[in-house]
C-alpha positions as CSV (number, residue, x, y, z in Angstrom):
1,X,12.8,13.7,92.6
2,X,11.0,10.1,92.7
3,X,7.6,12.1,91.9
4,X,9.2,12.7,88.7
5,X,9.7,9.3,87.8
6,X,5.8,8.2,86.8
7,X,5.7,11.4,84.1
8,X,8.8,9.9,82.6
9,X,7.2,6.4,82.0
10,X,3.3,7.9,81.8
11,X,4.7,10.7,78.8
12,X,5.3,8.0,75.6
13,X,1.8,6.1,76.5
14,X,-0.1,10.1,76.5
15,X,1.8,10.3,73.3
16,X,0.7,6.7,72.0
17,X,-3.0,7.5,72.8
18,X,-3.0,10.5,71.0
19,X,-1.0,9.5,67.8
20,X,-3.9,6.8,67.5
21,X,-6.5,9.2,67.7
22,X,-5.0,10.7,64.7
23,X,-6.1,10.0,61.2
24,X,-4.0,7.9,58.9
25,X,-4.5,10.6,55.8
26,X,-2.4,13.7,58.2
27,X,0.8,12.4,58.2
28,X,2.4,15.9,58.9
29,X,0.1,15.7,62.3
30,X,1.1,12.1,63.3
31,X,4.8,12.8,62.8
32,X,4.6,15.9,64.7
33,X,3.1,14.3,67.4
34,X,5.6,11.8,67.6
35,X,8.7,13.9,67.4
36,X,6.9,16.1,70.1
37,X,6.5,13.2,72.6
38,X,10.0,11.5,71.7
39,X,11.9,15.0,72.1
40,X,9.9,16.2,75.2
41,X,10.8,12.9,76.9
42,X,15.0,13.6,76.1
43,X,14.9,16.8,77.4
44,X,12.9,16.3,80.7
45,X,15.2,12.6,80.6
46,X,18.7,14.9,80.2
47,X,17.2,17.3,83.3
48,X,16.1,14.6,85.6
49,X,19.5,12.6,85.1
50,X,21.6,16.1,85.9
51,X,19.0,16.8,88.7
52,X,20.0,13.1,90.0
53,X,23.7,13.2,89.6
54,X,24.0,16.4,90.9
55,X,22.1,14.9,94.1
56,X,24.6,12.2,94.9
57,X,22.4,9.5,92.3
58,X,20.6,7.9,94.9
59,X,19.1,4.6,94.2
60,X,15.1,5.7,94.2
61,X,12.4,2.8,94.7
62,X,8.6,4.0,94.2
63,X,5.1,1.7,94.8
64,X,3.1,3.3,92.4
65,X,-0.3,1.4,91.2
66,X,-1.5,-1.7,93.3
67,X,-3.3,-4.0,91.0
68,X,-4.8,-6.3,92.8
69,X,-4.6,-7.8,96.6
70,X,-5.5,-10.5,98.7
71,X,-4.5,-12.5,101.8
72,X,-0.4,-12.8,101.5
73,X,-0.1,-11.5,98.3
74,X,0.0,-8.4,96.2
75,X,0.4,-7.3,92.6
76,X,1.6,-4.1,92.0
77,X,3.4,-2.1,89.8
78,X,7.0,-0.6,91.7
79,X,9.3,2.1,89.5
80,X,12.7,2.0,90.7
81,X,16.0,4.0,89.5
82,X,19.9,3.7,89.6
83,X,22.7,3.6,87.2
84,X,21.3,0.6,85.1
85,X,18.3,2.4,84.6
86,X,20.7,5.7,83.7
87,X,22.2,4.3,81.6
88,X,19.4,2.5,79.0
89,X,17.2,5.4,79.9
90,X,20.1,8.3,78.5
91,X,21.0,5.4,75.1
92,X,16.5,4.9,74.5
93,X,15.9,8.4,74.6
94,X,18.5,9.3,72.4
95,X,18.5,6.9,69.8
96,X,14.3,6.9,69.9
97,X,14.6,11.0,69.1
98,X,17.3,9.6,66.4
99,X,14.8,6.9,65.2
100,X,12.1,9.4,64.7
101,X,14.1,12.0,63.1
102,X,15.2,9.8,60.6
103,X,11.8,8.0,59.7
104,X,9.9,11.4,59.3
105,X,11.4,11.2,55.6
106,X,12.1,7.6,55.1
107,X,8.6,6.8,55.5
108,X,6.9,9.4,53.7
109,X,3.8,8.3,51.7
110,X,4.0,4.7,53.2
111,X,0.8,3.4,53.7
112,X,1.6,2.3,56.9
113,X,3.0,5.6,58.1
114,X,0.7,6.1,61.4
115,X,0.7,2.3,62.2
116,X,4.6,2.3,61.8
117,X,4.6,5.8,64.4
118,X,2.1,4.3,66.8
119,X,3.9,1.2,67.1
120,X,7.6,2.9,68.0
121,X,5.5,4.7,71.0
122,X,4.0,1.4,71.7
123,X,7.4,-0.1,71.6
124,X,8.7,3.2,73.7
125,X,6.4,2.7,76.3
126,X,7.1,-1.5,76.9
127,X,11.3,0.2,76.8
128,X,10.5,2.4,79.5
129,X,8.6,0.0,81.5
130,X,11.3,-2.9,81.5
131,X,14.2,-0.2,82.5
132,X,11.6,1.9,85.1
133,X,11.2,-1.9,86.7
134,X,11.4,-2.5,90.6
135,X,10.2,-6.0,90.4
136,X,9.6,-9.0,87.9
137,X,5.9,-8.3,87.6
138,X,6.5,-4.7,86.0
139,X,9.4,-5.7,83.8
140,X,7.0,-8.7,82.5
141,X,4.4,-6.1,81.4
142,X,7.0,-3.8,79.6
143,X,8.8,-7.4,78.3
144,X,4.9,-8.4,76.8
145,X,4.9,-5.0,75.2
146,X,7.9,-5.2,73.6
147,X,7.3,-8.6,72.3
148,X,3.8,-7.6,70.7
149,X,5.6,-4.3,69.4
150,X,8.5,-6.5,67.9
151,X,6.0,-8.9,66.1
152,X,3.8,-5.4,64.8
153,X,7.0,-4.3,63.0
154,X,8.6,-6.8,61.5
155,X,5.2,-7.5,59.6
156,X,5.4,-3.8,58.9
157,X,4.5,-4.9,54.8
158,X,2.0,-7.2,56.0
159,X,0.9,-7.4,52.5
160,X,4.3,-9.4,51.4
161,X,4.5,-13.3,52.6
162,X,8.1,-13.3,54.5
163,X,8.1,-10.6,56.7
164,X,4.7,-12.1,57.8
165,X,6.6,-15.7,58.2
166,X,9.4,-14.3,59.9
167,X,7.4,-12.0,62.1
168,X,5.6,-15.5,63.5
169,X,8.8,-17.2,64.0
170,X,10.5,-14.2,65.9
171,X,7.6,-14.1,68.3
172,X,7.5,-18.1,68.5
173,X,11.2,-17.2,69.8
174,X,9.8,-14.8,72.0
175,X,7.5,-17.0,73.7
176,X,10.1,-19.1,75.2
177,X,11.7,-16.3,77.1
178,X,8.4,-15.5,78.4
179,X,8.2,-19.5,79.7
180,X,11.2,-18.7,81.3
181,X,10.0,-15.2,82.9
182,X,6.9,-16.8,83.7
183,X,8.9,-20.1,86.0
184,X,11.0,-17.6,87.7
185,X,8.3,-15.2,88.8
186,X,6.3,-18.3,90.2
187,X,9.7,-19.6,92.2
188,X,10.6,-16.6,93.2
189,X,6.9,-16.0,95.1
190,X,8.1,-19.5,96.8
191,X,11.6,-18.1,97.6
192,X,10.2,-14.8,99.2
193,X,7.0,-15.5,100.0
194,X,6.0,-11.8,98.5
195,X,6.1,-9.9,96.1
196,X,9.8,-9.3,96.0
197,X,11.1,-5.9,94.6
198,X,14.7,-5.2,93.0
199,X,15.3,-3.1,95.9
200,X,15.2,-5.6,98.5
201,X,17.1,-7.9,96.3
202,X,19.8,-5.8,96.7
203,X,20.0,-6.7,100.9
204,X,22.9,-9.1,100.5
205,X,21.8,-10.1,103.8
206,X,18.2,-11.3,103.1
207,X,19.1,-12.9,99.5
208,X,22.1,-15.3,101.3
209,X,19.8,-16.0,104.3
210,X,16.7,-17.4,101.7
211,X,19.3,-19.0,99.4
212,X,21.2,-20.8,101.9
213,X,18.2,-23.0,102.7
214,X,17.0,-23.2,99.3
215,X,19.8,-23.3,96.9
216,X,17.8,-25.7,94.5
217,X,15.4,-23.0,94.2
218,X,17.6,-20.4,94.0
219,X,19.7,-21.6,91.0
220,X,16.3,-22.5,89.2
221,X,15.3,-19.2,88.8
222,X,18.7,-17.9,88.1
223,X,18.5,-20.6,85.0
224,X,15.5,-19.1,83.7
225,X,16.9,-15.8,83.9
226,X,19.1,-17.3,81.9
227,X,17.3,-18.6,79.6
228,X,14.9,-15.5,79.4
229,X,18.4,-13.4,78.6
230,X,19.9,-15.3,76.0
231,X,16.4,-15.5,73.9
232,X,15.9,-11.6,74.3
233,X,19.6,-11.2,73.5
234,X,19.8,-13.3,70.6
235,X,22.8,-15.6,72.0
236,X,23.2,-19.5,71.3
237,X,21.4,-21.3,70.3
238,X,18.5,-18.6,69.8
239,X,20.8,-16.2,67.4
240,X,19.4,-16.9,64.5
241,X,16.1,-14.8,64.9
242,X,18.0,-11.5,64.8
243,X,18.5,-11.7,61.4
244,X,15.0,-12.3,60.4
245,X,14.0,-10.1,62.2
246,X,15.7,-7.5,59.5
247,X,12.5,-7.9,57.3
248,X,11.2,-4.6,59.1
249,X,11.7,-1.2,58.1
250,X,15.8,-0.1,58.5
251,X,14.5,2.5,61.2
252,X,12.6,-0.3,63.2
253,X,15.7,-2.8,62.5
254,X,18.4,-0.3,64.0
255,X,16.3,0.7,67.1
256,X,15.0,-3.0,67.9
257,X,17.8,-5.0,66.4
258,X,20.2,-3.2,66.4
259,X,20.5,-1.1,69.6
260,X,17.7,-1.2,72.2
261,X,15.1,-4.2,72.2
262,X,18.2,-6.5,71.6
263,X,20.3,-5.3,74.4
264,X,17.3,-6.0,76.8
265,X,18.3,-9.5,77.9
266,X,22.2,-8.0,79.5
267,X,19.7,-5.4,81.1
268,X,17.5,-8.4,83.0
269,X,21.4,-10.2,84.3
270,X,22.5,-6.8,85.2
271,X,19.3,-5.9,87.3
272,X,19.3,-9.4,89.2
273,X,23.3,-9.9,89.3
274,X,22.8,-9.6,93.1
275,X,20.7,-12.6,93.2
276,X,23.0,-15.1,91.2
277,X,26.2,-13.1,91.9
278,X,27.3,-15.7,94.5
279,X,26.0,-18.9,92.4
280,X,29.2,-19.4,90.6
281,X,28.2,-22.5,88.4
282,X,25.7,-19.7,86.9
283,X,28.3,-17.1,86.5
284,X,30.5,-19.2,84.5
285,X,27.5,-20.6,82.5
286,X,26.5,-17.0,81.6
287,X,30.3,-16.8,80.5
288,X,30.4,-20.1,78.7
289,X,27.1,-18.9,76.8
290,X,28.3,-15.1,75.8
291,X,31.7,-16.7,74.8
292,X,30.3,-19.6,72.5
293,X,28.3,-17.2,70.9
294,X,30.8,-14.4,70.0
295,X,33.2,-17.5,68.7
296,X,30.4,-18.5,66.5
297,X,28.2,-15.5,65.7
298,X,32.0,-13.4,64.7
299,X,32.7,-16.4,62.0
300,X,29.1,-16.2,60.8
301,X,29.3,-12.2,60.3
302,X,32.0,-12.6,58.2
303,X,30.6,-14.4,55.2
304,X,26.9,-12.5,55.1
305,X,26.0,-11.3,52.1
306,X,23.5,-9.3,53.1
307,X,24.6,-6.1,54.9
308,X,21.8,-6.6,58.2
309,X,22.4,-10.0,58.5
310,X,26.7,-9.0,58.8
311,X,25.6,-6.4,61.1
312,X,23.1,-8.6,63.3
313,X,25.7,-11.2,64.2
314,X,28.5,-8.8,64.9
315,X,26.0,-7.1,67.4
316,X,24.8,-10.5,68.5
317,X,28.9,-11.5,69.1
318,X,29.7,-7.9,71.0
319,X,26.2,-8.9,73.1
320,X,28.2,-12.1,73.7
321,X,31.0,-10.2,75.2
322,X,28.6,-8.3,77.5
323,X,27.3,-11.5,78.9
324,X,31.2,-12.6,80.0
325,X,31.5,-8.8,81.6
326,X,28.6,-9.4,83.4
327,X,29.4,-12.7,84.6
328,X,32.8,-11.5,85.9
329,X,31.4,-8.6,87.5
330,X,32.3,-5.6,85.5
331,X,29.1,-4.2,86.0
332,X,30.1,-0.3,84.5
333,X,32.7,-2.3,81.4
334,X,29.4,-3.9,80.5
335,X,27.0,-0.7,80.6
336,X,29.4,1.5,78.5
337,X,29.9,-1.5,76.3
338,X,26.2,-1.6,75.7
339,X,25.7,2.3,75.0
340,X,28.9,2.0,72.4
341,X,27.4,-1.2,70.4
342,X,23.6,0.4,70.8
343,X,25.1,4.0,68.8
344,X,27.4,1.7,66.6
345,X,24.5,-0.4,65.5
346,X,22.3,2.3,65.1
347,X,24.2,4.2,63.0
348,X,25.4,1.1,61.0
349,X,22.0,-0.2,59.6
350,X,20.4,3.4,58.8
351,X,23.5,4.4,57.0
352,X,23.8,0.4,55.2
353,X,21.6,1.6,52.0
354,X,23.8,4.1,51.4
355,X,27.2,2.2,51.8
356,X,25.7,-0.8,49.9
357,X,25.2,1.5,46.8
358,X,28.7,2.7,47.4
359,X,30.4,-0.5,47.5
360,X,28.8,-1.5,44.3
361,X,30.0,0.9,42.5
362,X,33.6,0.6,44.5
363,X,33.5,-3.0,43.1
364,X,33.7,-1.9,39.4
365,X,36.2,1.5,39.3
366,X,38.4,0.6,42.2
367,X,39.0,-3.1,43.0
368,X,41.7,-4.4,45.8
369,X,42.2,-7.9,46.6
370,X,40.8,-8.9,50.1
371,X,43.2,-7.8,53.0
372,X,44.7,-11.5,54.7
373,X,43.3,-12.2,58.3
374,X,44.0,-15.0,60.8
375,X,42.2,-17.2,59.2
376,X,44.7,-17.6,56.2
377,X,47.4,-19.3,58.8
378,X,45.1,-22.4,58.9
379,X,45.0,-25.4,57.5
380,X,42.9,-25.5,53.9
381,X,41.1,-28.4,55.7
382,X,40.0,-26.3,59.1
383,X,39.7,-22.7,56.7
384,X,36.4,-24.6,54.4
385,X,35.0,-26.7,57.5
386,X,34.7,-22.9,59.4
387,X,33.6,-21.6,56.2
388,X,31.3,-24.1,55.4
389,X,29.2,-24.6,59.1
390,X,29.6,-20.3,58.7
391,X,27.7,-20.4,55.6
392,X,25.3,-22.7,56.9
393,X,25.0,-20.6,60.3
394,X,26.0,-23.9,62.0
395,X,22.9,-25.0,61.4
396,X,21.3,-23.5,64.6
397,X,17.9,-23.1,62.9
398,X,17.8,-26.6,62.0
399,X,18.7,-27.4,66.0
400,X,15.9,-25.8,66.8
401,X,13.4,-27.0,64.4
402,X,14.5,-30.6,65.4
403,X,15.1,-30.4,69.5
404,X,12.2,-27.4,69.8
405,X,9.7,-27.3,67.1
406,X,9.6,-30.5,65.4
407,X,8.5,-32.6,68.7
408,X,6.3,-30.1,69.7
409,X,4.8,-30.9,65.9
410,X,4.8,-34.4,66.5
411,X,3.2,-34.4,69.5
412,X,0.5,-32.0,68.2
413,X,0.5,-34.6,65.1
414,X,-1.3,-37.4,67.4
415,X,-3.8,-35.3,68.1
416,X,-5.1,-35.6,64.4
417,X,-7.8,-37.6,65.4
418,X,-9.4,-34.9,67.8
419,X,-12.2,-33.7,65.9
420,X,-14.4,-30.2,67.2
421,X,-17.1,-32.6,68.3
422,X,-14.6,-35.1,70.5
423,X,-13.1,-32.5,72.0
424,X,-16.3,-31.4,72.8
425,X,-17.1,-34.4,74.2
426,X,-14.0,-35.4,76.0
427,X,-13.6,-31.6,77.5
428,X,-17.7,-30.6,78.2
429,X,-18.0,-34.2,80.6
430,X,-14.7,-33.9,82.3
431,X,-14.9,-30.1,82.9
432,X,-18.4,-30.8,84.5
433,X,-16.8,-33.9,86.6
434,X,-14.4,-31.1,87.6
435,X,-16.7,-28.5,88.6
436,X,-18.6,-31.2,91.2
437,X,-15.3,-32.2,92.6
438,X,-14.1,-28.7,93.1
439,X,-17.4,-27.5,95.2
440,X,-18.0,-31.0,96.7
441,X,-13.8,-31.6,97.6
442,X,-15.1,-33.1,100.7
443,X,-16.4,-36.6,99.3
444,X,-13.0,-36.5,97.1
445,X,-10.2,-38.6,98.6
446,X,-6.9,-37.1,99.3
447,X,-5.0,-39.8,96.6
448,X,-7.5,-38.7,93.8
449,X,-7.5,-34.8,94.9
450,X,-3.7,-34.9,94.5
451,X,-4.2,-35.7,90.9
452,X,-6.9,-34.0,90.0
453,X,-4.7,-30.7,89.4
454,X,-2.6,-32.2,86.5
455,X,-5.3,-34.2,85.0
456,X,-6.9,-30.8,83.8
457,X,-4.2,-28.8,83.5
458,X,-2.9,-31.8,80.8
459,X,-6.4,-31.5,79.3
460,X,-6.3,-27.9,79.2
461,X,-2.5,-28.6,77.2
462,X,-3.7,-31.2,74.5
463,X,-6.7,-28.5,74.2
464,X,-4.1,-25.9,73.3
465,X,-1.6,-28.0,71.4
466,X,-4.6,-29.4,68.8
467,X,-4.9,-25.3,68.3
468,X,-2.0,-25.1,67.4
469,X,-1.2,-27.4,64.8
470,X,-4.7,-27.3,63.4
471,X,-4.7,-27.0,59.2
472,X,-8.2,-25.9,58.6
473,X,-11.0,-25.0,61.1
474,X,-10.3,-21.5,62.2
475,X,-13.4,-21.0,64.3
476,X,-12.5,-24.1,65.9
477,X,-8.6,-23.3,66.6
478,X,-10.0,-20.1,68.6
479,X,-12.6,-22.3,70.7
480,X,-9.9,-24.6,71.5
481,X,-7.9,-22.0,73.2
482,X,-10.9,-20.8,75.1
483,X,-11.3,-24.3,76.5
484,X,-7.6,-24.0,77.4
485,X,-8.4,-21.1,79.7
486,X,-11.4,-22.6,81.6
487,X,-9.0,-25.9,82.0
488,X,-6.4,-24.2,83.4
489,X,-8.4,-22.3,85.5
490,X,-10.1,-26.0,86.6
491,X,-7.0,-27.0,87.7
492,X,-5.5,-24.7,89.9
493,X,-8.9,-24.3,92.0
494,X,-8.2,-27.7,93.3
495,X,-5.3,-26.5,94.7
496,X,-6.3,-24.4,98.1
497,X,-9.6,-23.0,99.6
498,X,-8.8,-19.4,97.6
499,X,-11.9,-16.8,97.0
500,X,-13.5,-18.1,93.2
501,X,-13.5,-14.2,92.9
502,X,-9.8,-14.8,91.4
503,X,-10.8,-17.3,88.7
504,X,-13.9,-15.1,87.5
505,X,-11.7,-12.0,87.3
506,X,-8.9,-14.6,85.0
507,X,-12.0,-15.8,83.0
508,X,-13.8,-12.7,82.5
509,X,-10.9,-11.6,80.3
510,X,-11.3,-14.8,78.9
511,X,-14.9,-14.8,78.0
512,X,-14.8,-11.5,76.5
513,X,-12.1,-11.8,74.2
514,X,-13.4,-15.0,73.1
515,X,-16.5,-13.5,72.3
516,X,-16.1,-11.2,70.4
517,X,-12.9,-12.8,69.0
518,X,-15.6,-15.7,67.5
519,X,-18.0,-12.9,66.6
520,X,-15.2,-11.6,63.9
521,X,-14.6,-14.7,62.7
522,X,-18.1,-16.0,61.8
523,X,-18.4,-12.1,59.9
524,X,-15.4,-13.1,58.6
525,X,-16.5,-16.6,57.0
526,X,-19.9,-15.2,55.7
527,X,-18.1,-12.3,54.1
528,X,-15.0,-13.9,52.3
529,X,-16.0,-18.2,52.9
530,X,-12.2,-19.3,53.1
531,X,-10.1,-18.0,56.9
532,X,-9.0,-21.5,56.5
533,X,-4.9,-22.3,58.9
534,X,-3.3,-23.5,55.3
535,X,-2.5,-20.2,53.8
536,X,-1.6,-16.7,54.1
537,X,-5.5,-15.1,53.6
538,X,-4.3,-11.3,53.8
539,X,-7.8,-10.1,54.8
540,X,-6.5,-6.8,56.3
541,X,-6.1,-5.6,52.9
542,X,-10.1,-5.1,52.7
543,X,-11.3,-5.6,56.1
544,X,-8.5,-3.4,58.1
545,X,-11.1,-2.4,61.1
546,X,-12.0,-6.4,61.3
547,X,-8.2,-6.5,61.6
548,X,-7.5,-4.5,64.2
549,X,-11.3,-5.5,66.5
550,X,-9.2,-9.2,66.5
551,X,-5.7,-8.1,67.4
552,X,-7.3,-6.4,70.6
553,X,-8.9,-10.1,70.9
554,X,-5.8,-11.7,70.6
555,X,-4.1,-9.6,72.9
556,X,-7.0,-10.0,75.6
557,X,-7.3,-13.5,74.9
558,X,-3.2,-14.3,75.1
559,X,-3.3,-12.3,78.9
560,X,-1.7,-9.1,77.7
561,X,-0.7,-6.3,80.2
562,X,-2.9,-5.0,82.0
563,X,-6.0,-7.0,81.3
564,X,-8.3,-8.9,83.4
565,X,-6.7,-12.3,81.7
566,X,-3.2,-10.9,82.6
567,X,-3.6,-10.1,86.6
568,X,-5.7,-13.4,86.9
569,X,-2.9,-15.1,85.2
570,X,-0.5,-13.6,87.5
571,X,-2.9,-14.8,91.1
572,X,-3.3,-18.5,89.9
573,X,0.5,-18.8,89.0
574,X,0.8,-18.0,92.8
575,X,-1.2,-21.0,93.6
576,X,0.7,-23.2,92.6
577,X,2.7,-24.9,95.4
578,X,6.7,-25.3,95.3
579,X,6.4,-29.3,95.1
580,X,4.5,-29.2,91.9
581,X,7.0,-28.1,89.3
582,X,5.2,-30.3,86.8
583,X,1.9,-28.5,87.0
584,X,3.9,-25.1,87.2
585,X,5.6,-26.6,83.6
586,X,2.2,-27.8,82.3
587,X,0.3,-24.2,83.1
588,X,3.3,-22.3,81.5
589,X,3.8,-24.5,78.3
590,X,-0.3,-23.8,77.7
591,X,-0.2,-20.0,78.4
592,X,3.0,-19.7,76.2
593,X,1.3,-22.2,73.4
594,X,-1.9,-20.6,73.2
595,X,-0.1,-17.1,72.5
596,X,1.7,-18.8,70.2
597,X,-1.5,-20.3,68.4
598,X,-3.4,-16.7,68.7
599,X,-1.0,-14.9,66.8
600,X,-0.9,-17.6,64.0
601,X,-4.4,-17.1,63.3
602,X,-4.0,-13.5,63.2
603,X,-0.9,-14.0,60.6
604,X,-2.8,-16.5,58.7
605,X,-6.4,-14.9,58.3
606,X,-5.6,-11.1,58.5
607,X,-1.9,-10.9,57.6
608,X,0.6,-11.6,54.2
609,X,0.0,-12.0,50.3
610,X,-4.1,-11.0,49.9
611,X,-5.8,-14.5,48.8
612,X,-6.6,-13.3,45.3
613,X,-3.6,-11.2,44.7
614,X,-2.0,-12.5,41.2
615,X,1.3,-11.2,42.3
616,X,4.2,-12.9,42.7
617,X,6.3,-13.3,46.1
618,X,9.3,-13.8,47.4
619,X,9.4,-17.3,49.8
620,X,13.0,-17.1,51.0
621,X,15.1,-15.0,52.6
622,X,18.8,-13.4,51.3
């Protein structure tokens, strides 16, 4: 039976390859393919789950691929299987067959028909991943999948301006649930001193033993858990990306955002419930979080106007509920409450064109006066303040831009002065200071050593943040991120006497992407002169195979699963020692950042409104 579990995850990415092998022109073909792959993995997903129930559902744990080793530590990717997986496995491969059914027609004659197919199986294969997970190493490969799929679709009409902006945003979102996957993977090699798998987390025994003598630690990681939840799940204060989300296709919308991708973050407290199930100041903060947000997001579904927006915070309130299942331990309440809101939601947004055109016409032939709810037995006063901060979504995207974004801006601001050629200068002389004190540590004193770590690891940071925020120089917001690498890379060698073989194996992802990554870009320039950060470019329009040569850049570059960049990644992180949360903080903000400045130069040169269209565009969203 646990043989059977690698076909189930390997089947979607044998489909992916070969729906990208297929021409763009034989839609028939890529559709086919599809549907083939989708339906073959339900039926062989309905046997294997009456195979396992019929065999008493044992829990089933399976070391599949080891990645990479050294001395006290491994990498490796572990499949495991119980009712949680059941249960997301039975509602993906349903409402994925569903999906696909339904965009056969919707789709037809879209340009973007193959890249719309390829990027569900992409998607399918991060789903299956994530809910085939036996530690946090796997599900973070399946998570980066999903966040990369997530940011393909909703630019889906990558010709238009917002569903480019709101693609950016969504994944700028994203990126701070990966800081938080990325912190508790690091404490948790401190709390276990391995590689720990779900199916040891399970031991009640060995989880109290290591907590009891590091309860600090403990309820650190169950924070960004947390943390890493709420953003996938779209609760306070990160709700308000669900909606803009919507600018995707319907079918993408209803699987992503309405019933799978979304639902993603109760999977991740359900899966490590046994390691915070005893830390009761979590529990009820998981329960304060879930029910603030289905107090809020409930009020704010009420007064959309636009039919994905009403149904996005309903789903993002019933989500809330989940959370305070969870938390009080109704483990099965929660998973059938998931299945029920996934179908619901599904069937909701692909039916919404229809009942919008219905209730248009309903508005002229047949009106009734609106039914009274519980909101009529209050005061005027308390009805248009609710009404009011409902309209205005609270104002939770203007919290973030002003306690998440905007100082981040400032801070990048300062850095206006930093010019290619100083950074140059400030990074070449210190990096090469660096090297010397990392092969000569023995004529470095202990005091200065000590330091030595954060010093580059902050160099590396203002490296990444100038990349981010730069206006103009493309060529010279890619470099910067290189030099982010190497810096971070400089820092953690000071850290122990580990084999350089690590670093190389971390950089040579590095250098390649960056290579070739520059290489496009200087084509680029001498082709078309302006790539410049201040504008939408839309250079995919006439140079789609340039486009797609600098996504796989982007996605080598940024430490994407499974490159070279990702497992080195993954060793330094485990370098790190427990006292030096700071440097933990510093290497995590500038692996999250320089994502996040990757994929704004891909938006910006490759992606939106082409630079000489005379077309005019939409710039804000219903």
């Amino acid at each position: 039976m646990i043989s059977l579990i690698p076909f189930l995850v390997l089947l979607p990415v044998i489909g992916f390859l070969v729906s990208v092998l297929i021409s763009s022109k034989k839609e028939n073909l890529i559709s086919r393919v599809t549907f083939s792959t989708v339906g073959l993995h339900m039926v062989a997903t309905m046997f294997f789950l009456a195979y396992w129930i019929l065999h008493d559902h044992p829990v089933l744990d399976k070391k599949d691929i080891l990645l990479f080793k050294s001395p006290g530590y491994e990498i490796f990717i572990d499949f495991y299987f119980d009712k949680i997986t059941a249960t997301y496995l039975f509602v993906g491969a349903f409402l994925t067959f569903l999906i696909v059914l339904y965009s056969r027609d919707y789709l037809h004659r879209e340009k973007g028909y193959k890249r719309f197919f390829n990027t569900i199986l992409f998607f399918y294969v991060g789903y299956n991943l994530v809910i085939f997970s036996g530690n946090l190493e796997t599900l973070f490969v399946g998570w980066e999948i999903l966040g990369i799929s997530s940011f393909l679709l909703i630019a889906f009409y990558r010709e238009r301006y917002l569903p480019v902006k709101n693609a950016v945003k969504v994944f700028s979102i994203y990126r701070i649930a990966d800081v938080g996957l990325i912190l508790a993977i690091w404490a948790s090699h401190h709390l276990w001193h391995e590689n720990i798998t779900f199916l040891k987390l399970g031991n009640y025994e060995v989880v109290h033993e290591h907590l009891q003598s590091r309860s600090l630690l403990g309820i650190f990681i169950s924070l960004m858990i947390l943390i890493t939840a709420s953003v996938k799940s779209a609760q306070l204060p990160f709700s308000p990306w669900l909606p803009r989300a919507m600018e995707g296709p319907t079918p993408s919308s209803a699987i992503f955002y309405g019933s799978l991708s979304v639902h993603l973050g109760v999977f991740l407290l359900l899966r490590t419930f046994m390691f915070w199930e005893h830390q009761l100041s979590v529990r009820i903060l998981i329960g304060l979080v879930g029910f603030t947000t289905t107090a809020i997001a409930t009020g704010i579904a009420r007064v959309q106007s636009s039919v994905k927006s009403q149904i996005a915070y309903a789903s993002i309130a019933q989500i809330g509920l989940i959370f305070i299942e969870v938390a009080a331990g109704f483990e099965n309440l929660a998973m059938v409450h998931f299945a029920g809101n996934a179908f619901l939601r599904t069937y909701q947004l692909l039916v919404s064109p229809s009942v919008v055109s219905y209730l248009i016409r309903e508005q002229f032939y047949n009106f009734s006066p609106r039914v009274k709810s519980i909101e009529d037995s209050f005061p005027k006063k308390l009805q248009y303040t609710f009404y009011i901060l409902c309209i205005k979504e609270w104002n939770l995207d203007s919290f973030l831009y002003r306690f998440l974004w905007n100082p981040l801006k400032m801070l990048s601001g300062r850095l206006n002065f930093l010019t290619f050629i100083r950074a140059i200068l400030i990074f070449l002389p210190a990096y090469l200071i660096g090297l010397f004190c990392v092969y000569h540590k023995e004529i470095i004193s202990q005091n200065i050593s000590a330091y030595l770590p954060f010093t580059f690891s902050l160099i590396g940071l203002i490296m990444v943040l100038k990349s981010f925020t730069e206006r103009l120089r493309t060529r010279m917001s890619w470099l910067l991120v290189i030099m982010n690498h190497f810096g971070v890379a400089l820092a953690i060698s000071f850290n122990e006497n580990f084999s350089f073989d690590q670093i190389h194996l971390y950089l040579s992802g590095v250098v390649v992407s960056g290579v070739v990554g520059y290489l496009v870009l200087n084509k680029l320039k001498s082709i078309e002169n302006n790539i410049g950060l201040d504008q939408f470019h839309g250079h995919s329009y006439k140079h789609p195979g340039m486009a797609l040569i600098f996504l796989l850049c982007c996605l080598g570059l940024s430490g994407f699963p499974i490159t070279p960049t990702f497992i080195g990644e993954d060793v330094i992180l485990s370098h790190i020692h427990e006292n030096q949360i700071i440097l933990a903080s510093f290497t995590a903000l500038s692996l999250i950042i320089d994502g996040l400045a990757i994929i704004r130069i891909y938006a910006l040169v490759f992606l939106g409104p082409h630079a000489k269209s005379i077309d005019e565009m939409a710039y804000r969203s219903s």
